[in-house]
BALOBA-1460 file (C-alpha; in Angstrom, 3 decimals):
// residues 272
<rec num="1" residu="x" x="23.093" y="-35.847" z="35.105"/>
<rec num="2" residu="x" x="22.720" y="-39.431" z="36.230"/>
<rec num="3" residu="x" x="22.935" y="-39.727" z="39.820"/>
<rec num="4" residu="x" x="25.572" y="-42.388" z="41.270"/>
<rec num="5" residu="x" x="24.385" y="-44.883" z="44.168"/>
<rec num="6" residu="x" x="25.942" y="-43.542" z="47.302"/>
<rec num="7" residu="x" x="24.590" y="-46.468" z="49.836"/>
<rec num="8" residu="x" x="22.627" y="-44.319" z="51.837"/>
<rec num="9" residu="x" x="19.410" y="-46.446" z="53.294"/>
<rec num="10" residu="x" x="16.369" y="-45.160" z="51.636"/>
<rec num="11" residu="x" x="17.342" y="-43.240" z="48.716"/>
<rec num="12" residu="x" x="20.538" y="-41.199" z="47.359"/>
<rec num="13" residu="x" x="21.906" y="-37.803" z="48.069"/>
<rec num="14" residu="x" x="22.285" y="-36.470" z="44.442"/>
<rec num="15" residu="x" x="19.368" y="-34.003" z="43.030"/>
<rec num="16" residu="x" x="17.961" y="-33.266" z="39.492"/>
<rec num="17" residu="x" x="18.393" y="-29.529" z="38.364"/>
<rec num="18" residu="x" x="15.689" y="-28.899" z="36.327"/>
<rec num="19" residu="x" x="17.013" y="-26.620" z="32.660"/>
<rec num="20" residu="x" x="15.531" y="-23.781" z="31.043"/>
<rec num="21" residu="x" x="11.566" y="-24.770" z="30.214"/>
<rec num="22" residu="x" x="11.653" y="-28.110" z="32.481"/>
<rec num="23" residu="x" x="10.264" y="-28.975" z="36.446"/>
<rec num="24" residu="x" x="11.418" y="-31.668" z="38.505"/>
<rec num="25" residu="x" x="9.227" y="-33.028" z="40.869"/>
<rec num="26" residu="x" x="9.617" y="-35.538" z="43.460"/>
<rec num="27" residu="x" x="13.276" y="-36.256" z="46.003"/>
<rec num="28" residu="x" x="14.218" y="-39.551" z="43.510"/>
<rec num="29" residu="x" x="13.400" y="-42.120" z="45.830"/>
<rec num="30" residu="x" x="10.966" y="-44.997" z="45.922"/>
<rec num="31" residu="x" x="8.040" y="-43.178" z="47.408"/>
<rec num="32" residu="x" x="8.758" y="-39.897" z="45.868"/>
<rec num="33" residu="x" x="10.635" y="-40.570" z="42.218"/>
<rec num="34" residu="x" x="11.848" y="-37.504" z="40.250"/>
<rec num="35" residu="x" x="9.108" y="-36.639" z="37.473"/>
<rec num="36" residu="x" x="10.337" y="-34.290" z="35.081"/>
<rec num="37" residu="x" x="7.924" y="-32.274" z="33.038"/>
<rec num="38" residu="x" x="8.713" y="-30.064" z="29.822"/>
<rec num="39" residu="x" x="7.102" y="-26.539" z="30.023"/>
<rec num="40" residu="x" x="5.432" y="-25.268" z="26.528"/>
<rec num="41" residu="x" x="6.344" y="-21.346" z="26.895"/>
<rec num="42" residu="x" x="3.281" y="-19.299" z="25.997"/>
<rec num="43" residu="x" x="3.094" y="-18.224" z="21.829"/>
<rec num="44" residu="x" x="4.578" y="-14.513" z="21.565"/>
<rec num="45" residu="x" x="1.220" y="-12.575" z="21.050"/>
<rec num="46" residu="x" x="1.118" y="-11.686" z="17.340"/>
<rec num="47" residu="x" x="0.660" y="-8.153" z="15.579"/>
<rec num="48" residu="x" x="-2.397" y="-9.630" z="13.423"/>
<rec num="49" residu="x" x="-5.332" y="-8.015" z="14.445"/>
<rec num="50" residu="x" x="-8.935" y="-9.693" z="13.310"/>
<rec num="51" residu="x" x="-11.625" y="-7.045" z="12.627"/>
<rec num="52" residu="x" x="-14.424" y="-9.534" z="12.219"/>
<rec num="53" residu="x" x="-15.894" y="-7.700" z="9.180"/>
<rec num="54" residu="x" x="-17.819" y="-9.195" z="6.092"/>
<rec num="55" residu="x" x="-19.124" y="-11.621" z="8.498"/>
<rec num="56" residu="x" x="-16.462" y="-13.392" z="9.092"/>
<rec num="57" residu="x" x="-14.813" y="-15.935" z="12.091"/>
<rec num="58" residu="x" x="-11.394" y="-15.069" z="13.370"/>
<rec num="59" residu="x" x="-8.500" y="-17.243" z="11.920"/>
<rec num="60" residu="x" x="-8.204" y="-20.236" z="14.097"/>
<rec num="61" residu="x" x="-4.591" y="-20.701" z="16.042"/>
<rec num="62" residu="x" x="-2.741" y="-24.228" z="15.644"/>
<rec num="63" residu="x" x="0.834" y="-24.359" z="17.893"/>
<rec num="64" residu="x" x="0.817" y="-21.038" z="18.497"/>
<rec num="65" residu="x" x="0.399" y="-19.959" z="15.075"/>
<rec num="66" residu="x" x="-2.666" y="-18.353" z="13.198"/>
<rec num="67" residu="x" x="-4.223" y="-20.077" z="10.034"/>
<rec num="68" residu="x" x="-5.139" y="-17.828" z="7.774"/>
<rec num="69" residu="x" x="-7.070" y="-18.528" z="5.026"/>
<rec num="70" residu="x" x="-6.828" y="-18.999" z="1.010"/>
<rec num="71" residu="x" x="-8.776" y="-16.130" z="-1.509"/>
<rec num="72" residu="x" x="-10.461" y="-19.424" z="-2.081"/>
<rec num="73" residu="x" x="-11.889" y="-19.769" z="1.568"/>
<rec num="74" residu="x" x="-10.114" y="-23.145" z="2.254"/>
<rec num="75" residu="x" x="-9.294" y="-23.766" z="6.645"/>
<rec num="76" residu="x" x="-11.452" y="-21.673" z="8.250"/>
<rec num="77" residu="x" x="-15.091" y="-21.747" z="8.927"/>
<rec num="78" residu="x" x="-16.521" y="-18.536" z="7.299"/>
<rec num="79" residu="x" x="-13.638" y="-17.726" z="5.668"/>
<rec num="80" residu="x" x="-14.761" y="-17.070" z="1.956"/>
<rec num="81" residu="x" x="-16.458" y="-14.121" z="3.319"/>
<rec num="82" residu="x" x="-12.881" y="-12.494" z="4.229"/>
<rec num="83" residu="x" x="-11.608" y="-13.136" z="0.496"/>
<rec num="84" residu="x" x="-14.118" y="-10.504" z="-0.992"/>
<rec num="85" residu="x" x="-12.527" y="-7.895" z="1.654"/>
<rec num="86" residu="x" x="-11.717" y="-5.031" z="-0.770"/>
<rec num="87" residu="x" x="-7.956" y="-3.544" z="-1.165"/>
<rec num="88" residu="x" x="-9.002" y="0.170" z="0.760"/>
<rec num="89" residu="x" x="-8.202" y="3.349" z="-1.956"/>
<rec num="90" residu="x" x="-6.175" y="4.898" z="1.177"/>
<rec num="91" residu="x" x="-4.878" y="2.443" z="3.459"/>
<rec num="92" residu="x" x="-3.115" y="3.212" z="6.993"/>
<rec num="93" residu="x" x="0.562" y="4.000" z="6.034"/>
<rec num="94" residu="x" x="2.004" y="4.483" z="9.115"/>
<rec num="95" residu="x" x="2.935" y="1.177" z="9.292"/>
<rec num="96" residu="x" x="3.633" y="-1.797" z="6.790"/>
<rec num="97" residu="x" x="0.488" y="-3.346" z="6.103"/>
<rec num="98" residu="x" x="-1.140" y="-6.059" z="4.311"/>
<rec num="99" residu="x" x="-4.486" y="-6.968" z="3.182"/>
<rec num="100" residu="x" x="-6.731" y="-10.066" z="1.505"/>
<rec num="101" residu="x" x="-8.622" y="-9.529" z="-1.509"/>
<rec num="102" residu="x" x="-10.104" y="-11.992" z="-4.097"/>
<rec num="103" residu="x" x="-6.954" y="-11.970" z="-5.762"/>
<rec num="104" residu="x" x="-4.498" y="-12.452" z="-2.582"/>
<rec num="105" residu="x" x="-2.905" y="-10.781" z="-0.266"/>
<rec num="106" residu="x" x="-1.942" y="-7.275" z="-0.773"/>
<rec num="107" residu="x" x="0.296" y="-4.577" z="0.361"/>
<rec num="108" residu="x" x="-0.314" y="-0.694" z="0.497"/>
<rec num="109" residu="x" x="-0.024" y="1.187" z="-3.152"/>
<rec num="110" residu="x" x="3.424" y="2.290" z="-3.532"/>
<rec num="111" residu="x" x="4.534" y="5.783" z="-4.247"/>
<rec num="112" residu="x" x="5.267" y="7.191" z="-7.540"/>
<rec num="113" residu="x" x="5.558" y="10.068" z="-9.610"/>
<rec num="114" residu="x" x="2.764" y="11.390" z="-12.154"/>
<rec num="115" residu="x" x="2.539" y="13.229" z="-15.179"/>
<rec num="116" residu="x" x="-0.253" y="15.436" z="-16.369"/>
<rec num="117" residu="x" x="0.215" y="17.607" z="-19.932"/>
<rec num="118" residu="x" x="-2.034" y="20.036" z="-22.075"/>
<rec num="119" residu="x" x="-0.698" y="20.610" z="-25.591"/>
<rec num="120" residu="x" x="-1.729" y="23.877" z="-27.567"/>
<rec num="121" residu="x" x="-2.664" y="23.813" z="-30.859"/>
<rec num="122" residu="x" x="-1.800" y="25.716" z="-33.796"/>
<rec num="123" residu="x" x="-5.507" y="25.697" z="-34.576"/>
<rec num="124" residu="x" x="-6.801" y="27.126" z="-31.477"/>
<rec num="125" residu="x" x="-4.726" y="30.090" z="-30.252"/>
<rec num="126" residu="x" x="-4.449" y="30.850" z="-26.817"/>
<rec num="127" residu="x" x="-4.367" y="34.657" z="-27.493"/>
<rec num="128" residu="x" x="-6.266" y="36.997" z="-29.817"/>
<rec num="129" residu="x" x="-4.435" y="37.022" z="-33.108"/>
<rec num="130" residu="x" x="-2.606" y="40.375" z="-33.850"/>
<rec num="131" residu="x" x="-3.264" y="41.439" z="-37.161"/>
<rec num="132" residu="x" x="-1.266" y="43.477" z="-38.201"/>
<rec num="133" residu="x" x="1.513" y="43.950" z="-35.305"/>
<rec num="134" residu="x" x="1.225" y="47.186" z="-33.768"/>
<rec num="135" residu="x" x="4.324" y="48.508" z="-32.343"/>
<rec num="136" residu="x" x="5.313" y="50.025" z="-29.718"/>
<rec num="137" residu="x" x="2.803" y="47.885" z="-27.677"/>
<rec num="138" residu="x" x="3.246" y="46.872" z="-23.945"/>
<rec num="139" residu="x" x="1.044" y="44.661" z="-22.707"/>
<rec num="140" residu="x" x="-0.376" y="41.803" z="-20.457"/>
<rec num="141" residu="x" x="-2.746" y="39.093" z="-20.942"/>
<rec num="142" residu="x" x="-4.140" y="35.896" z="-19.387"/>
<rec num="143" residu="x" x="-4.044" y="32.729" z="-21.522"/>
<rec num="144" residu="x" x="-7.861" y="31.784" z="-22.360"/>
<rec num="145" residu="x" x="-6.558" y="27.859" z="-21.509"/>
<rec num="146" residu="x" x="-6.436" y="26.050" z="-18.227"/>
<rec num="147" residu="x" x="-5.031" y="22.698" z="-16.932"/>
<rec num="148" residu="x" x="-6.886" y="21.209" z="-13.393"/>
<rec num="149" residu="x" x="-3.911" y="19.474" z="-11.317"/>
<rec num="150" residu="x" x="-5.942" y="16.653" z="-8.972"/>
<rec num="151" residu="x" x="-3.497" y="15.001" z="-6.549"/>
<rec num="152" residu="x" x="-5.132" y="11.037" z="-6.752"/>
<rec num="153" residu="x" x="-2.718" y="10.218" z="-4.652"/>
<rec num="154" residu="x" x="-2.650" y="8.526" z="-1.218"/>
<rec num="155" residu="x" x="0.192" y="10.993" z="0.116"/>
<rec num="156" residu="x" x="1.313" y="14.718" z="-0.931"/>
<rec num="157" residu="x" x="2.697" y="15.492" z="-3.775"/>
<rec num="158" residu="x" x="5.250" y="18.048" z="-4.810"/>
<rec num="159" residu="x" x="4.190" y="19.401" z="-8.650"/>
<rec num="160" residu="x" x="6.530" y="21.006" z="-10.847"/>
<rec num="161" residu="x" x="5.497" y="22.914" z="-14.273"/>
<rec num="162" residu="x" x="7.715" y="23.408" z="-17.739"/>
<rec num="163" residu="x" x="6.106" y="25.685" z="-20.046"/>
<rec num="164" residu="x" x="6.686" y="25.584" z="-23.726"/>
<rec num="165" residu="x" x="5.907" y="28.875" z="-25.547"/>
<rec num="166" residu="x" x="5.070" y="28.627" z="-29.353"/>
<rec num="167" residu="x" x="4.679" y="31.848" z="-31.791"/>
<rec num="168" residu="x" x="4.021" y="31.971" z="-35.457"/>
<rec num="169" residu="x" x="3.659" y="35.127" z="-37.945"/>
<rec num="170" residu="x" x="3.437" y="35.493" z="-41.521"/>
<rec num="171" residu="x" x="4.197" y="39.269" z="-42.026"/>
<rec num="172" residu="x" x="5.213" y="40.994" z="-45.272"/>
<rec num="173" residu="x" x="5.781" y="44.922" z="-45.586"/>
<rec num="174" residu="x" x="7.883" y="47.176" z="-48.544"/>
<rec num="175" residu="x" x="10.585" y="48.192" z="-47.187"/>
<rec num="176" residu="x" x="11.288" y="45.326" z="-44.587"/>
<rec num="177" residu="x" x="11.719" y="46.877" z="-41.166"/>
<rec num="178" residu="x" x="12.976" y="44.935" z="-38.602"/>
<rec num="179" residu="x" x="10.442" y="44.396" z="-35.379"/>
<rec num="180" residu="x" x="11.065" y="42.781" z="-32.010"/>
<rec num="181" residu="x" x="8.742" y="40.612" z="-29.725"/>
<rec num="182" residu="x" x="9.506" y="39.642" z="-26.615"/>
<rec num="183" residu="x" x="7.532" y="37.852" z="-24.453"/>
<rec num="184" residu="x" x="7.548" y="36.990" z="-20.633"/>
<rec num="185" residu="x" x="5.486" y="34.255" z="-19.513"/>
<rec num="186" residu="x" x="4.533" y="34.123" z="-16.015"/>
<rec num="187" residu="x" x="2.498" y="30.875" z="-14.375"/>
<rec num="188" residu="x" x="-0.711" y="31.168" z="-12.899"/>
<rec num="189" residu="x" x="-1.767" y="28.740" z="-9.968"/>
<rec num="190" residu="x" x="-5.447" y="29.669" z="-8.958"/>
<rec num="191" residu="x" x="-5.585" y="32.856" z="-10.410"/>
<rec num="192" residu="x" x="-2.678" y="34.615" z="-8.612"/>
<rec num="193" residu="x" x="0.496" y="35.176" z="-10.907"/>
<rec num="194" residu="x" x="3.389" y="33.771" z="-9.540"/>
<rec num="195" residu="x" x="6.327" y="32.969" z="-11.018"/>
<rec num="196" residu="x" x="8.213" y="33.304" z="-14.808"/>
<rec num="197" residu="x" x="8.760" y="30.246" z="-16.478"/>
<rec num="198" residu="x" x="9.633" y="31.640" z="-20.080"/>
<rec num="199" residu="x" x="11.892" y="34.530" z="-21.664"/>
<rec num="200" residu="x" x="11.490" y="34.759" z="-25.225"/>
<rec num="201" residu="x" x="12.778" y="37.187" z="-27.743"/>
<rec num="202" residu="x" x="11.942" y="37.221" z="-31.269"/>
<rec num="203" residu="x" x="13.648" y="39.448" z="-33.831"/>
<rec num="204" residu="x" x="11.430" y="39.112" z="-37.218"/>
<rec num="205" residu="x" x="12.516" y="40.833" z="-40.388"/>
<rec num="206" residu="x" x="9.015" y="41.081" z="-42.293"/>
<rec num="207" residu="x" x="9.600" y="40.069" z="-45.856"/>
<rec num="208" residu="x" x="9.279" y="42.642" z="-49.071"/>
<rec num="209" residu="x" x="5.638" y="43.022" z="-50.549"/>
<rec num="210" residu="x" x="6.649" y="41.527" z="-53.527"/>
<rec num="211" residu="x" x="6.561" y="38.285" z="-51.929"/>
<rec num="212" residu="x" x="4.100" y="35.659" z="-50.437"/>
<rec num="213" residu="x" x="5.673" y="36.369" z="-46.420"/>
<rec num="214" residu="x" x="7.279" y="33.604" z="-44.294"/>
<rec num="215" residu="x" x="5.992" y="31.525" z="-41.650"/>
<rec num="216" residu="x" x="7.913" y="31.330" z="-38.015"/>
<rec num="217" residu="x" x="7.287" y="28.807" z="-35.744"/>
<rec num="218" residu="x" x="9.268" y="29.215" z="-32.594"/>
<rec num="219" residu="x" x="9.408" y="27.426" z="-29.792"/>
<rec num="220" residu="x" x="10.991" y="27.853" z="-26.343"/>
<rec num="221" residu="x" x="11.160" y="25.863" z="-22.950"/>
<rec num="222" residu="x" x="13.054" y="27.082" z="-20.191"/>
<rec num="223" residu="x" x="12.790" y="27.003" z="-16.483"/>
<rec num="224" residu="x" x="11.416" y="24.235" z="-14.397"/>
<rec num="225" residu="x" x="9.464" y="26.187" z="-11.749"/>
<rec num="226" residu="x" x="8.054" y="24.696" z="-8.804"/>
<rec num="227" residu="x" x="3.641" y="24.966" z="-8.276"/>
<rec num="228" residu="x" x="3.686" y="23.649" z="-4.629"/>
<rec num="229" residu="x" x="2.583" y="20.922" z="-2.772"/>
<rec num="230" residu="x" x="-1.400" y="19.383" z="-2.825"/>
<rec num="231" residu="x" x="-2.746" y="17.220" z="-0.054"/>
<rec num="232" residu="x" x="-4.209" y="14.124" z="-1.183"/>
<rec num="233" residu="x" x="-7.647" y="15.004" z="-3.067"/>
<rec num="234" residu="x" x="-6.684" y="18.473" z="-3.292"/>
<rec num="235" residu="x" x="-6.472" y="20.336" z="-7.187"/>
<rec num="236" residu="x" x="-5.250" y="23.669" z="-8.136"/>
<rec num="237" residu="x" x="-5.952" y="25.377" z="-11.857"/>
<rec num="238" residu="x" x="-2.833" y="26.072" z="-13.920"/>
<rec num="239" residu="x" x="-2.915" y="28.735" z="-16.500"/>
<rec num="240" residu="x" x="-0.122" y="31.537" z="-18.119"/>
<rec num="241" residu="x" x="-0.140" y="34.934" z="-18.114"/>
<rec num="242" residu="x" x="1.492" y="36.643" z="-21.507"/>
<rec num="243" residu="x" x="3.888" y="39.859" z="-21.403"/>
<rec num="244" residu="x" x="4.348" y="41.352" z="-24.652"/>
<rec num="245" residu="x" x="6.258" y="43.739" z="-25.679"/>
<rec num="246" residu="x" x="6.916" y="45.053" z="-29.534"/>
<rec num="247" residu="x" x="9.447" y="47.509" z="-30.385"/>
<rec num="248" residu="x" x="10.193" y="49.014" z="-34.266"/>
<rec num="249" residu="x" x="8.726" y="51.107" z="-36.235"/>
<rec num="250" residu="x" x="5.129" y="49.930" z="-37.915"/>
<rec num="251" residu="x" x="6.342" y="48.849" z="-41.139"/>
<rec num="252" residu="x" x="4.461" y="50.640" z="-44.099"/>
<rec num="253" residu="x" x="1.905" y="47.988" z="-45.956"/>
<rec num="254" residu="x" x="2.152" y="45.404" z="-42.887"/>
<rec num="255" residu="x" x="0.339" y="42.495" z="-44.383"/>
<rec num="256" residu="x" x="-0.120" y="40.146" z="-41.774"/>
<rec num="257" residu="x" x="1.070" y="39.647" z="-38.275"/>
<rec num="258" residu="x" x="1.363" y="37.388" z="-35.324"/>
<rec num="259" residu="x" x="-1.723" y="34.470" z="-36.013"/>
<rec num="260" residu="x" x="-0.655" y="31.819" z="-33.381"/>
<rec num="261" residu="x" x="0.268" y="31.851" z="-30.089"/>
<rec num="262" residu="x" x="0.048" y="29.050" z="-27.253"/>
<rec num="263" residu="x" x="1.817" y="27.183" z="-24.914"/>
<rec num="264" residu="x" x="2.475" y="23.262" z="-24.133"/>
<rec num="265" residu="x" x="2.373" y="22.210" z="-20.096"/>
<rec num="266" residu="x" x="4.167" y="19.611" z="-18.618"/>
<rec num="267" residu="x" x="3.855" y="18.820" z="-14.976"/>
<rec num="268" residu="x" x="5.162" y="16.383" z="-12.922"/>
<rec num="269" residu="x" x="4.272" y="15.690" z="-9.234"/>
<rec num="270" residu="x" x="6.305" y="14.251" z="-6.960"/>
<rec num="271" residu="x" x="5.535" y="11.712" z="-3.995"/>
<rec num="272" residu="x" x="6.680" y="13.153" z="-0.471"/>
């Protein structure tokens, strides 16, 4: 505030407070006048940290601020050499980051979900063909196909499995006795058996002799099971284990049987 003229011989009795960021020097008279000064605070030190790779010079600082370069190498001395800095496969994600490359600035990868599949085919059976059925028959075999689950991932990844089951037969007998399949399929994660992901029952009424047979193709997805969780880089081997089981009589002058059996995998991993 201004200070008023009080009449006191050799200078006044008022004072200057200096504010927030200001110093006043001086006791305002004519040998010693107030100065007043303004007081630049210090820059809050920053979070960027320089690394000094590729061969290149650390981002110069204007008003307290860093000047970071263009991909095109424009502001700092050396700076081209920081544009070529490759995006890393597997960054640090414990905290937000955010990288140059040739094409710009770039954040970490985000998360998402993947898909991975093997479909059977009707040409290639995953089981030996049964020709003809023999009943009563009990039994349990491994699938001859496999599916290799990679997690490519930066994080873990939860992986679920659905298992479609396919089955078709062309069996004719005289008379036409009734015969029942059912099969149990069970999932296989590196060779140990684990749990069921299909239930499947098939009632097939063979046709008469005087005819050419039929053809079944049936198909049947039910539970969503879960294969566990793979650190980043890790794989496991995915495969099915069959249990069959026939019941009926062995029809007289079978002609035929079960030709084609395999499955169709779906799995689905999940970021954590």
């Amino acid at each position: 505030m201004p200070c008023l003229r009080c009449n006191i011989p050799g200078g006044c009795g008022c004072s200057v407070v200096a504010g927030k960021g200001m110093t006043v020097t001086g006791d305002g008279t004519a040998l010693s006048p107030w100065v007043i000064s303004a007081a630049i605070p210090s820059p809050i030190p920053s979070l960027v940290i320089f690394d000094g790779a590729n061969g290149s010079t650390a981002p110069a600082i204007s008003g307290g601020k860093f000047i970071l370069c263009s991909p095109s190498g424009g502001g700092v001395p050396g700076a081209p050499s920081q544009a070529a800095a490759d995006h890393p496969t597997c960054p640090d994600i414990t905290l937000p980051s955010t990288y140059q490359t040739i094409g710009g600035l770039r954040s970490q990868p985000q998360k998402k979900t993947t898909a991975t599949t093997i479909i059977g085919s009707f040409a290639a059976p995953w089981w030996t063909p049964q020709t003809p059925v023999v009943a009563p028959q009990d039994t349990r075999i491994r699938g001859n196909q496999s599916l290799v689950v990679t997690n490519n991932e930066c994080w873990p990844m939860q992986y679920f499995v659905q298992i479609m089951y396919h089955i078709a037969n062309d069996i004719s007998s005289a008379p036409p006795i009734p015969i029942t399949i059912l099969v149990d399929l069970d999932l296989v994660i590196n060779g140990v058996t684990g749990q069921r992901t299909n239930h499947t029952v098939v009632t097939i009424m063979p046709f008469g002799s005087s005819t050419s047979g039929g053809d079944y193709d049936i198909e049947t997805s039910n539970l969503i099971v879960s294969a566990g969780i793979l650190a980043p880089g890790a794989a496991m081997t995915l495969q099915t284990e069959r249990h069959l089981v026939v019941t009926g009589l062995v029809p007289p002058g079978v002609i035929g049987g079960v030709f084609a059996e395999y499955c169709t995998f779906w799995v689905r991993g999940i970021p954590l």
